[in-house]
PyMOL Python script that loads the backbone (N, CA, C, O; Angstrom):
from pymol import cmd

cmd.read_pdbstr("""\
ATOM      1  N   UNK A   1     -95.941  25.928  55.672  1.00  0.00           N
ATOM      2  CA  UNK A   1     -95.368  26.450  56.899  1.00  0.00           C
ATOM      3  C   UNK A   1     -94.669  27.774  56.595  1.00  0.00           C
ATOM      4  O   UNK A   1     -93.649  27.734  55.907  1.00  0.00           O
ATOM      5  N   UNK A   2     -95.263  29.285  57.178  1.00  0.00           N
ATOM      6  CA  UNK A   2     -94.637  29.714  56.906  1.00  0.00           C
ATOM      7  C   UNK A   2     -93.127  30.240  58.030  1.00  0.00           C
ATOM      8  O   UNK A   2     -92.942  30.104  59.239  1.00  0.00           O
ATOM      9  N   UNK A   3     -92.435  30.744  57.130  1.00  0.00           N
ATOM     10  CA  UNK A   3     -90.581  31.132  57.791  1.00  0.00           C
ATOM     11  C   UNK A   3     -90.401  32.203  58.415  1.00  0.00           C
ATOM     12  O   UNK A   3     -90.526  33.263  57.802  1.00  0.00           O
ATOM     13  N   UNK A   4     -90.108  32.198  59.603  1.00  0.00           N
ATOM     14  CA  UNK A   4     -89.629  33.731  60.188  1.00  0.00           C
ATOM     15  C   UNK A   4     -88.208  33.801  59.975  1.00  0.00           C
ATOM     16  O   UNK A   4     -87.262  33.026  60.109  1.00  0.00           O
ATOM     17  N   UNK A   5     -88.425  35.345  59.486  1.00  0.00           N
ATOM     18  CA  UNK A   5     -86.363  35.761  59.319  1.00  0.00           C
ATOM     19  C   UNK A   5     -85.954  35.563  60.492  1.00  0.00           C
ATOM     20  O   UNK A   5     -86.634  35.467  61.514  1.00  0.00           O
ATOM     21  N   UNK A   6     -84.948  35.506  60.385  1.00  0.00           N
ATOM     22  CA  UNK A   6     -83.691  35.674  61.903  1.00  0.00           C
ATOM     23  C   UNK A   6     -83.748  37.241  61.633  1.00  0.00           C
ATOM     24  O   UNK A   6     -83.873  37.701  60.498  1.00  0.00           O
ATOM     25  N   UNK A   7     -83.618  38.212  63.071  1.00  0.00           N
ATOM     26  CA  UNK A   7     -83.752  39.411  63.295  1.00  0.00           C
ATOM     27  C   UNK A   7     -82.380  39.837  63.469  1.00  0.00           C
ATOM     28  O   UNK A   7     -81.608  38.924  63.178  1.00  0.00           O
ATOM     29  N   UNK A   8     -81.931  40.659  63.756  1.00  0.00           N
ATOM     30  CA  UNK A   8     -80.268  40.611  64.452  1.00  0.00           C
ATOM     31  C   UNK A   8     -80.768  40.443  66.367  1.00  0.00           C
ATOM     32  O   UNK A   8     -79.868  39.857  66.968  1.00  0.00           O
ATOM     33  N   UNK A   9     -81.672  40.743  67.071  1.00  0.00           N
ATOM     34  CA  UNK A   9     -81.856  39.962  67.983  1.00  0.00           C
ATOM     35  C   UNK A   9     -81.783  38.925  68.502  1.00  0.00           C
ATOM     36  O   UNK A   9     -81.389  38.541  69.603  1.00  0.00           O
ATOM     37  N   UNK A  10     -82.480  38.142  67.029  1.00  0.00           N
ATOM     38  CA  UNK A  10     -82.452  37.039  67.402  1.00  0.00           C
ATOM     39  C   UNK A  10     -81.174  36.260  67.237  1.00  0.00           C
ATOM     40  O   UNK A  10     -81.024  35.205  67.854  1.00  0.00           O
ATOM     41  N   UNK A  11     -80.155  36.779  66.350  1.00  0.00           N
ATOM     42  CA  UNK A  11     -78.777  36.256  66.201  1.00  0.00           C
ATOM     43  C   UNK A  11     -78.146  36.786  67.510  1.00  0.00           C
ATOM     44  O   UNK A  11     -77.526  35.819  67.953  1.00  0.00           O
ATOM     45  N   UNK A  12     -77.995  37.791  68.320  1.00  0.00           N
ATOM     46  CA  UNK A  12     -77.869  38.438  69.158  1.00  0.00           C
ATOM     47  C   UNK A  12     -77.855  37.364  70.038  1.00  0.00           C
ATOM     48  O   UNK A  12     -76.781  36.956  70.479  1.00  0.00           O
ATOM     49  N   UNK A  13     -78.977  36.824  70.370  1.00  0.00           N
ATOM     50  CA  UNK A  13     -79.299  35.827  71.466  1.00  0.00           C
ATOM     51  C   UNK A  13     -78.904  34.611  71.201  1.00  0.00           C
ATOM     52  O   UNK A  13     -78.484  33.928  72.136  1.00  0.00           O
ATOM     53  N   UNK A  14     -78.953  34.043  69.804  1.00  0.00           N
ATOM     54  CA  UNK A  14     -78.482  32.549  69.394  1.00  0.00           C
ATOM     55  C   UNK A  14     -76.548  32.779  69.849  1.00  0.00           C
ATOM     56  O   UNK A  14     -75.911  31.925  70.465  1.00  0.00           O
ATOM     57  N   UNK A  15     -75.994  34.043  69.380  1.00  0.00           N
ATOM     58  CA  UNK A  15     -74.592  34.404  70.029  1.00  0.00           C
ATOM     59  C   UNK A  15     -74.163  34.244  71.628  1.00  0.00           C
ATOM     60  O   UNK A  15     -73.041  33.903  72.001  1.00  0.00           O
ATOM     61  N   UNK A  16     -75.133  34.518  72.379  1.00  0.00           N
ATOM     62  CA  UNK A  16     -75.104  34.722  73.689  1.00  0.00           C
ATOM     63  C   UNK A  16     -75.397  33.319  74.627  1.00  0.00           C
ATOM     64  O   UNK A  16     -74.852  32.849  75.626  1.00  0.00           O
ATOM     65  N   UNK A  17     -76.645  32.871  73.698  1.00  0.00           N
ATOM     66  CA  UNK A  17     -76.741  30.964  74.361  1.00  0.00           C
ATOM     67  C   UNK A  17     -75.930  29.999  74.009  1.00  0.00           C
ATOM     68  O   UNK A  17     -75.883  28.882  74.523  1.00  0.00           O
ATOM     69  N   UNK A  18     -74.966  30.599  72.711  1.00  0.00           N
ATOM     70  CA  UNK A  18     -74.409  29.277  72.647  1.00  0.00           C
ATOM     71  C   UNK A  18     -73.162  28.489  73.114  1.00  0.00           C
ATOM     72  O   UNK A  18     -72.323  29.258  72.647  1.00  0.00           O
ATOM     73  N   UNK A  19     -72.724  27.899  73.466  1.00  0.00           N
ATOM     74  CA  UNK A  19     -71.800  27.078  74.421  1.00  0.00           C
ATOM     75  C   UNK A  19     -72.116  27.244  75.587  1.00  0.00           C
ATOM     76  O   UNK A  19     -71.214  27.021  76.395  1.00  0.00           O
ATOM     77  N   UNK A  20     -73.329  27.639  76.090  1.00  0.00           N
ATOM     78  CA  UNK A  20     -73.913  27.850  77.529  1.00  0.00           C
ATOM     79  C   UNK A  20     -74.911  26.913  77.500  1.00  0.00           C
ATOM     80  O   UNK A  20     -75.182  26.673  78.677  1.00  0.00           O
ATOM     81  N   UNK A  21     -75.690  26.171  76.677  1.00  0.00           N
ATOM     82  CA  UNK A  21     -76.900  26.111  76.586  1.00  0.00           C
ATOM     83  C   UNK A  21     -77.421  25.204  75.571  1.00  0.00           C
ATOM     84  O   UNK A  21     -77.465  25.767  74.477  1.00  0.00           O
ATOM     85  N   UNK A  22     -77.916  23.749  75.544  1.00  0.00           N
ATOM     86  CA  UNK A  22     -77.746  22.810  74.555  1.00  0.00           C
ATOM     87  C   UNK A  22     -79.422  23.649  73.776  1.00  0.00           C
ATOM     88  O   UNK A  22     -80.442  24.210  74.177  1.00  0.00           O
ATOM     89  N   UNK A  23     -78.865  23.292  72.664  1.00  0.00           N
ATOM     90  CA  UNK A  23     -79.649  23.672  71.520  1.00  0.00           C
ATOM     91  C   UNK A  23     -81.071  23.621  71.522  1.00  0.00           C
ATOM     92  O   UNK A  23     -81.936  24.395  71.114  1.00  0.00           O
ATOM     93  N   UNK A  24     -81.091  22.551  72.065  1.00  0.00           N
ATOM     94  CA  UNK A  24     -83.209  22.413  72.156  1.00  0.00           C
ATOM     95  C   UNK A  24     -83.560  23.709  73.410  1.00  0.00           C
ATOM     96  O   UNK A  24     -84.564  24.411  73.292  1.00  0.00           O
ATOM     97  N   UNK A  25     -82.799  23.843  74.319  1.00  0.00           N
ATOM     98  CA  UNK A  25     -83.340  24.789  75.054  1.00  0.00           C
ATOM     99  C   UNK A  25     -83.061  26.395  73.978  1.00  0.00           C
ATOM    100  O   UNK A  25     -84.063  27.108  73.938  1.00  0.00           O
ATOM    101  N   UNK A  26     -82.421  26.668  73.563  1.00  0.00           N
ATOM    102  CA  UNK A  26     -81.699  27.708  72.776  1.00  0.00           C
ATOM    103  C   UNK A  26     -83.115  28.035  71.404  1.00  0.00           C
ATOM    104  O   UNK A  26     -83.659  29.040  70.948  1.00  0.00           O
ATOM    105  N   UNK A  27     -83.197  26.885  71.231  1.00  0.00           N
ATOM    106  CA  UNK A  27     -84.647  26.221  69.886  1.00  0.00           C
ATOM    107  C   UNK A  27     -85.924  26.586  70.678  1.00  0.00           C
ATOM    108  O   UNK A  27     -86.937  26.584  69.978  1.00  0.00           O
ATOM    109  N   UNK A  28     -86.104  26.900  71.984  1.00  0.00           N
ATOM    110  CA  UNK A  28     -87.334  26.810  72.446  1.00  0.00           C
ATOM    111  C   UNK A  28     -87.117  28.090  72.914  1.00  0.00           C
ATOM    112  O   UNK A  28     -88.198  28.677  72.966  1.00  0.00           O
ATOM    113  N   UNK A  29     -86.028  28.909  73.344  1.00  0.00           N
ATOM    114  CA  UNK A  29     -86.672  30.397  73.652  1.00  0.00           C
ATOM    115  C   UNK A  29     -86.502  31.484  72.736  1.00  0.00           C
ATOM    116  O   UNK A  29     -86.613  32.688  72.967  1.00  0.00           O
ATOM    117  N   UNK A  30     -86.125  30.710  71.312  1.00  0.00           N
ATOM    118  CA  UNK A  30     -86.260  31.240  70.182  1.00  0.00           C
ATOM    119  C   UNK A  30     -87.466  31.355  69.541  1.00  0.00           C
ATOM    120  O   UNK A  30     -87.719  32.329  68.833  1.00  0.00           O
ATOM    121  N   UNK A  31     -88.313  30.359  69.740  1.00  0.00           N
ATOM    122  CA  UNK A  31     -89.783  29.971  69.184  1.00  0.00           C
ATOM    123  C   UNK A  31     -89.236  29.639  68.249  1.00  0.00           C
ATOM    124  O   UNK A  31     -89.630  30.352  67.326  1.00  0.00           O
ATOM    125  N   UNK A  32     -88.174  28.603  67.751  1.00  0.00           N
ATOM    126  CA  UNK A  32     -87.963  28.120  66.923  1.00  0.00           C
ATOM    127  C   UNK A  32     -87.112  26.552  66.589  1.00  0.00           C
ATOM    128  O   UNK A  32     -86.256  26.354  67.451  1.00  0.00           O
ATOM    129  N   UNK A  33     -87.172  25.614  65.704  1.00  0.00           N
ATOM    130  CA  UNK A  33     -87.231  24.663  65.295  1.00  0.00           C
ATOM    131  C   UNK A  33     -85.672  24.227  66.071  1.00  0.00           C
ATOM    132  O   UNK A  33     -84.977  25.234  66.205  1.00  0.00           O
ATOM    133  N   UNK A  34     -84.851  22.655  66.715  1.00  0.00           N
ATOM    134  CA  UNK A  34     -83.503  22.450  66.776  1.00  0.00           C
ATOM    135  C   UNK A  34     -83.052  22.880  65.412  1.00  0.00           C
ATOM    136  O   UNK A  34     -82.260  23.814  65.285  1.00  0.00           O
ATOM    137  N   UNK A  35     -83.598  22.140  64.263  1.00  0.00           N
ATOM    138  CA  UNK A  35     -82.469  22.012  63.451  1.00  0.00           C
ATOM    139  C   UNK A  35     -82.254  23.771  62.470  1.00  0.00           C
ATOM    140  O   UNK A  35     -81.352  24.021  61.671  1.00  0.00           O
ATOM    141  N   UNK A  36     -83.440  24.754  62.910  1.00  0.00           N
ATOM    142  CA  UNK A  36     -83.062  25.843  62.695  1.00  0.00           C
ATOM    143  C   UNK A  36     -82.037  26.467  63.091  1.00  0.00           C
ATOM    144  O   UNK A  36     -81.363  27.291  62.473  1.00  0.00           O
ATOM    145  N   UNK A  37     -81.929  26.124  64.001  1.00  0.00           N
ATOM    146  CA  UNK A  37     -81.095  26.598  65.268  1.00  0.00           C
ATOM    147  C   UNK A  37     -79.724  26.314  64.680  1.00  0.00           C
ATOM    148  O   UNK A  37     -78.778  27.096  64.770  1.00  0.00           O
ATOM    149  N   UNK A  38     -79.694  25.246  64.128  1.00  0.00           N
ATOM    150  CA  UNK A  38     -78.408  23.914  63.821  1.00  0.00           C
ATOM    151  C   UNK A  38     -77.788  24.794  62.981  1.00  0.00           C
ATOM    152  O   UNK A  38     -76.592  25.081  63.016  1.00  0.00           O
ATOM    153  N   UNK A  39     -79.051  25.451  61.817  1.00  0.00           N
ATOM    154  CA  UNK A  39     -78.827  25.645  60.310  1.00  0.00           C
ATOM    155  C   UNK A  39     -77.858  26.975  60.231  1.00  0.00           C
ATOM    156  O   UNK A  39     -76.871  27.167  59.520  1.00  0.00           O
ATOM    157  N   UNK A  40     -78.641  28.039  61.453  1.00  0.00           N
ATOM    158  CA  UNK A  40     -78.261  29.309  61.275  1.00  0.00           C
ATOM    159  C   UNK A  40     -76.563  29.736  62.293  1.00  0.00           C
ATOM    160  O   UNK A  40     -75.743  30.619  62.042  1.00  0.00           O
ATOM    161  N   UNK A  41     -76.559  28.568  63.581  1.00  0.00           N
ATOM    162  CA  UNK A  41     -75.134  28.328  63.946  1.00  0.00           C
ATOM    163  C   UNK A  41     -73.868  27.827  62.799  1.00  0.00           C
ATOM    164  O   UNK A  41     -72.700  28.175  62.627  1.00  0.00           O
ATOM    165  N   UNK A  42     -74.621  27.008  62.261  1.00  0.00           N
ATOM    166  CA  UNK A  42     -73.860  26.716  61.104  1.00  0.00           C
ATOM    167  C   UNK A  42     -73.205  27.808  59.808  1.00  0.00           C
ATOM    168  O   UNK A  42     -72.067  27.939  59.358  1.00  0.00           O
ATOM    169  N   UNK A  43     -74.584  28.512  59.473  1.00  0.00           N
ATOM    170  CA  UNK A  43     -74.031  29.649  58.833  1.00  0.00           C
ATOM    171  C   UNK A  43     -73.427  30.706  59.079  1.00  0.00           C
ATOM    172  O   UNK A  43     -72.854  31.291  58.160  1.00  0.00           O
ATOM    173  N   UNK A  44     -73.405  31.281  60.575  1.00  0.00           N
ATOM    174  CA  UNK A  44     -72.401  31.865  61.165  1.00  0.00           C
ATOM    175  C   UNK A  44     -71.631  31.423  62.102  1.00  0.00           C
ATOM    176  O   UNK A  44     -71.485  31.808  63.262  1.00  0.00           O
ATOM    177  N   UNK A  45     -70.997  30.322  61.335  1.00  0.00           N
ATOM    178  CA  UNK A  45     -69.756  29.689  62.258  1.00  0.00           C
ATOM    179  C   UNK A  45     -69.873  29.809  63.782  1.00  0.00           C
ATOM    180  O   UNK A  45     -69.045  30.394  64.481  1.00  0.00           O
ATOM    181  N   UNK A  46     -71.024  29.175  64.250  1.00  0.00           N
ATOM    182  CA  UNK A  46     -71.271  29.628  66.234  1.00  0.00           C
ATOM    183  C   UNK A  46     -71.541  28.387  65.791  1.00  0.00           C
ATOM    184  O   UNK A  46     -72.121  27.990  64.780  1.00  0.00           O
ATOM    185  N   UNK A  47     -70.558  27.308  67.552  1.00  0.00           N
ATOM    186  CA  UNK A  47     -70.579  26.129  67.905  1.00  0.00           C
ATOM    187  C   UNK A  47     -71.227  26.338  68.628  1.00  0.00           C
ATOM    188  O   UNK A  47     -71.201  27.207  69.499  1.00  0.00           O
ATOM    189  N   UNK A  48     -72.239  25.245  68.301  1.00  0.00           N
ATOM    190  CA  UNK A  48     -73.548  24.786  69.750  1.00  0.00           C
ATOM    191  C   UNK A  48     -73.027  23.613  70.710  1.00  0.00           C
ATOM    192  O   UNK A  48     -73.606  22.952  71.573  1.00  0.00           O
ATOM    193  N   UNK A  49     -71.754  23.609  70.247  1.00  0.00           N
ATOM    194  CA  UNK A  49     -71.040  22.318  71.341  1.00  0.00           C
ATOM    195  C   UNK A  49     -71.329  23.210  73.426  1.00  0.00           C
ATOM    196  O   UNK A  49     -71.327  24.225  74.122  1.00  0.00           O
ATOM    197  N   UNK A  50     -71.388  22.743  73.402  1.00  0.00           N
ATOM    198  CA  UNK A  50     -71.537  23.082  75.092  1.00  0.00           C
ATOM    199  C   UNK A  50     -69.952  23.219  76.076  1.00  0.00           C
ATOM    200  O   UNK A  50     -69.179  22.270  76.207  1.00  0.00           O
ATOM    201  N   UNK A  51     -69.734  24.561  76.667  1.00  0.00           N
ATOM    202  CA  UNK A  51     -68.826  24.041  77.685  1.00  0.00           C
ATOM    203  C   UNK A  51     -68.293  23.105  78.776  1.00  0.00           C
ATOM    204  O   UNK A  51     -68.924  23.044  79.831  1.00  0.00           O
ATOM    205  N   UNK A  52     -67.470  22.560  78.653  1.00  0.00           N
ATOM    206  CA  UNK A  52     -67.320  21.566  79.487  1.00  0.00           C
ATOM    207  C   UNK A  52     -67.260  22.137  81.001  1.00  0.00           C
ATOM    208  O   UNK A  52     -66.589  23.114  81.331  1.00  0.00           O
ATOM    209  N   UNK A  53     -68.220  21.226  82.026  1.00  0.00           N
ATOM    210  CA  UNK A  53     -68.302  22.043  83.162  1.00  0.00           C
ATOM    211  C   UNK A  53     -67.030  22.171  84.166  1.00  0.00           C
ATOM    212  O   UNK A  53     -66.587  21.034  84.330  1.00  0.00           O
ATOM    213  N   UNK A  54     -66.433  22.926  84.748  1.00  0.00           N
ATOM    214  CA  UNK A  54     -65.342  22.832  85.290  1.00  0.00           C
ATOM    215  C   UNK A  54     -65.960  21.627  86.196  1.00  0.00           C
ATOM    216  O   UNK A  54     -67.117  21.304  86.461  1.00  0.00           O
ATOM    217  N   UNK A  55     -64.012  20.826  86.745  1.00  0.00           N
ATOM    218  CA  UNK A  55     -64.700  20.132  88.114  1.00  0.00           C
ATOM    219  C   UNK A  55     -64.465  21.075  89.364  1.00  0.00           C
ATOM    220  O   UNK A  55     -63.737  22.051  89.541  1.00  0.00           O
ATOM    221  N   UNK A  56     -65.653  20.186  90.412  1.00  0.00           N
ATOM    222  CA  UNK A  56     -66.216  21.110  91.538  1.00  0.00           C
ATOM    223  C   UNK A  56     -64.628  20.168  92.203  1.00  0.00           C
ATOM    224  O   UNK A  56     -64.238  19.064  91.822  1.00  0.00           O
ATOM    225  N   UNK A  57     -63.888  21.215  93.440  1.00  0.00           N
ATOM    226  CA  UNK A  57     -62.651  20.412  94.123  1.00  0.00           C
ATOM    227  C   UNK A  57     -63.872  20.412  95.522  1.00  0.00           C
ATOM    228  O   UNK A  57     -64.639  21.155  96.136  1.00  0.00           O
ATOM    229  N   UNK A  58     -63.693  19.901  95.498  1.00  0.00           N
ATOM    230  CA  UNK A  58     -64.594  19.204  97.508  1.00  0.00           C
ATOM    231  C   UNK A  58     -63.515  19.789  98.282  1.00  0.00           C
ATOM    232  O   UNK A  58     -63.940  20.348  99.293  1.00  0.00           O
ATOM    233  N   UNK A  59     -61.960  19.853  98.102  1.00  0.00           N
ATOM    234  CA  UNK A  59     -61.289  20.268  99.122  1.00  0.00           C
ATOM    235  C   UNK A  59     -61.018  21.116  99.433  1.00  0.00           C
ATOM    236  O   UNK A  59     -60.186  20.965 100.328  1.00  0.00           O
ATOM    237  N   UNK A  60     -61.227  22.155  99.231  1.00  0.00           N
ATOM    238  CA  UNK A  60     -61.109  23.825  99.289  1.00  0.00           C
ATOM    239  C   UNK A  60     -62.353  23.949 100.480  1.00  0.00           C
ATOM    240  O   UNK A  60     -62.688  25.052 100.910  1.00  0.00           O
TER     241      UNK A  60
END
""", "prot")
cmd.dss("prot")
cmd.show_as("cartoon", "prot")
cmd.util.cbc("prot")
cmd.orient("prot")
């Protein structure tokens, strides 16, 4: 199998999806693997944890 580098684009974009955007989707418009995804958040300290969604108030 061969390895594609990470580009600075593509870190660019792994920066920009993450806490927006759970990882398999983030893994798929990368053209690339979850646990790549996992490997290279990991090496530059970017949490793929997700924001918690605010709550919606109905009463407003």
């Amino acid at each position: 199998m061969k390895r594609r580098r990470w580009s600075e684009d593509d870190i660019a974009r792994l920066r920009g999806m993450a806490k927006n955007f759970p990882a398999a989707h983030i893994a798929s418009e990368l053209g690339r693997g979850i646990s790549a995804v996992a490997v290279k958040a990991h090496e530059l300290q970017i949490s793929l944890r997700m924001k918690p969604k605010e709550a919606f108030s109905g009463s407003e």
